[in-house]
C-alpha positions as CSV (number, residue, x, y, z in Angstrom):
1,X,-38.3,-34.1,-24.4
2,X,-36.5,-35.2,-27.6
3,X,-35.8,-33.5,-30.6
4,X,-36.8,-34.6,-33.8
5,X,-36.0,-33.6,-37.0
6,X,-38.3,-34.8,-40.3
7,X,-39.0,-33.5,-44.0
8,X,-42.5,-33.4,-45.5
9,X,-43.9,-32.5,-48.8
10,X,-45.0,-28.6,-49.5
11,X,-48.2,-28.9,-49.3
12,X,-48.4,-30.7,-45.9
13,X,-46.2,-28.3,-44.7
14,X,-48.2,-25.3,-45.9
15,X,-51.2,-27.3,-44.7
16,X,-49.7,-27.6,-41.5
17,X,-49.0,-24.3,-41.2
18,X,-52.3,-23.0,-42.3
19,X,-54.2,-25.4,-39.7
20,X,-51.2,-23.9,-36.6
21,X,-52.1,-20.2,-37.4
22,X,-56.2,-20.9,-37.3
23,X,-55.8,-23.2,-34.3
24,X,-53.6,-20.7,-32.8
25,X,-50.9,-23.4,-31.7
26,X,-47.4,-24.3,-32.7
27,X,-47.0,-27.0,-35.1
28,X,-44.8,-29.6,-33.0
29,X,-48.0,-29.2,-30.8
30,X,-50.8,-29.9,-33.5
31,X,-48.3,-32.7,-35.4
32,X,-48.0,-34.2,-31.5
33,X,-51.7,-34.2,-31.1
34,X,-52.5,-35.8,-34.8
35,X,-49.7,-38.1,-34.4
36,X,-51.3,-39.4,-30.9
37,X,-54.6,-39.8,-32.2
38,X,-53.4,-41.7,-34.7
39,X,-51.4,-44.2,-32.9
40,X,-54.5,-44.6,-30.6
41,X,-56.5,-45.7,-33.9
42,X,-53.4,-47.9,-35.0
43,X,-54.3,-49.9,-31.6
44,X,-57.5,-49.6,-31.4
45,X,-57.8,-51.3,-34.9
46,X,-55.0,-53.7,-33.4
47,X,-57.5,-54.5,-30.6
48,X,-60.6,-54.9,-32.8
49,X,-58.8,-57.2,-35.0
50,X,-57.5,-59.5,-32.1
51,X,-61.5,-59.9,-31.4
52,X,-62.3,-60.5,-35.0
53,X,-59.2,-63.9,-34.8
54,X,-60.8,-64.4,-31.1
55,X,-64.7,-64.7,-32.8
56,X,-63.7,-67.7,-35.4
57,X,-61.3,-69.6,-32.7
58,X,-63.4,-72.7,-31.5
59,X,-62.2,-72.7,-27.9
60,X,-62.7,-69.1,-27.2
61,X,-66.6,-69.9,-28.3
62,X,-66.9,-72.5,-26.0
63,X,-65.0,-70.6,-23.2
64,X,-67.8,-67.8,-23.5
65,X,-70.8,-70.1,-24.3
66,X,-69.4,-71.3,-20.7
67,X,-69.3,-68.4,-19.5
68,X,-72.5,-67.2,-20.4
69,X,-74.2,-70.6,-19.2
70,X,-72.4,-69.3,-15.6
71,X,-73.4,-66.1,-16.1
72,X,-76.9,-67.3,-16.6
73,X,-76.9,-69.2,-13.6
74,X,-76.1,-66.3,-11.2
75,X,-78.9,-63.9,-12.6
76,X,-81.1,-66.9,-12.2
77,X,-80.5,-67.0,-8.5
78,X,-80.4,-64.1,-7.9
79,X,-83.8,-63.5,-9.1
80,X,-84.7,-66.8,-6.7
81,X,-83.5,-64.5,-4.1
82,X,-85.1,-61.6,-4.8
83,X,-88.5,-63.2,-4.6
84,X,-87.3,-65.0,-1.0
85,X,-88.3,-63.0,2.2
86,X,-86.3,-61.0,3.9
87,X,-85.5,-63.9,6.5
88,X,-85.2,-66.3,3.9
89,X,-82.5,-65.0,2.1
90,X,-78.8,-65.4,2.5
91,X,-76.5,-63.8,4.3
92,X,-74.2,-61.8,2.2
């Protein structure tokens, strides 16, 4: 593990401090655990904005309109062979 040396206003710090003592844990381990969660929001809002780009691009609409039309296809025949008889249907 690395050391790692920072400053941070008063108030944070007393903040922090106040937050260790009623949690009962150090406060390299609570500023670890806030500073995970919030580089797991930093991508997860990475990732949702990739989708929002992804839902105006043209070809990625057709892709899943494709996709779904597949998609569609396979439930559909599946549902032809579910209403088969046992003898009747294929060998998976």
């Amino acid at each position: 593990m690395t050391t790692f040396t920072s400053t941070l206003p008063d108030h944070l710090l007393a903040e922090l401090s106040e937050q260790a003592a009623n949690l009962a844990v150090p406060k390299n381990k609570l500023i670890e655990k806030a500073l995970r969660l919030y580089l797991d929001h930093l991508k997860k809002a990475a990732y949702i904005q990739s989708y929002k780009q992804l839902a105006n691009d043209p070809d990625i609409l057709l892709m899943a309109e494709e996709g779904m039309a597949d998609y569609l296809s396979q439930i559909e025949a599946t549902l032809l062979e579910d209403k088969l008889p046992e003898n009747k249907r294929p060998k998976t």
